[in-house]
N, C-alpha and C positions, 0 to 999 in steps of 0.2 A: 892870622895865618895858620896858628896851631892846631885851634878850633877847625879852622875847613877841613886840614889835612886828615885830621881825626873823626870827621863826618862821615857818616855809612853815606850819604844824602845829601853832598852840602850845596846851597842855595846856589845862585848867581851873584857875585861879591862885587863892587863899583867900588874902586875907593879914592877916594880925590885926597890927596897930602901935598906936605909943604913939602920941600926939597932936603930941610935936614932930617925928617923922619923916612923920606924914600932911602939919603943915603947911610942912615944907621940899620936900615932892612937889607939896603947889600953888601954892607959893611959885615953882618952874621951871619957866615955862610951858610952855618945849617937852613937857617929862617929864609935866606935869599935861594935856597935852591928847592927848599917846600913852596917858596912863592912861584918860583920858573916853572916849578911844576904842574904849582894848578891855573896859571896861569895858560900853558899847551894845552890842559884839559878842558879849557873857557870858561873854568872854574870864578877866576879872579882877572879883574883890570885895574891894572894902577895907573892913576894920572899925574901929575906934579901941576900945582896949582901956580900960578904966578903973580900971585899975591897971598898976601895973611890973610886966612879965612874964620878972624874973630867974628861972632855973632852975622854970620855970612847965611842967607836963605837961597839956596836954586831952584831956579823957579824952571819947570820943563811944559809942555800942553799935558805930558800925562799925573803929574807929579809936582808935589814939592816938600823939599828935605833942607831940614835946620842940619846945620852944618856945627860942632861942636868941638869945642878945642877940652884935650885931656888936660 
């Protein structure tokens, strides 16, 4: 989220997370209101996944993204 806000340029951001990493992002206000921001700007989209997405592949018609747990 630091990274975008700091981009002259920054990408289009997808980001799929589990539910404890969405609420420790608006747990830190700073980081929860750089995200609300670039989120307005269609910068960034957060999802909350509803399930653990160990060794998880999504598979789309245009795309497909390995899914990686930090």
């Amino acid at each position: 989220v630091e990274m975008l806000a700091e981009s002259e340029e920054p990408p289009n951001v997808r980001l799929l997370g589990g539910d404890d990493v969405l609420k420790w992002l608006r747990d830190d206000f700073m980081l929860a209101s750089t995200a609300a921001g670039l989120r307005e700007a269609d910068v960034l989209e957060l999802r909350a996944a509803a399930e653990r997405l160990d060794d998880t592949l999504l598979v789309t018609e245009e795309m497909v993204v390995s899914l990686l747990t930090p």
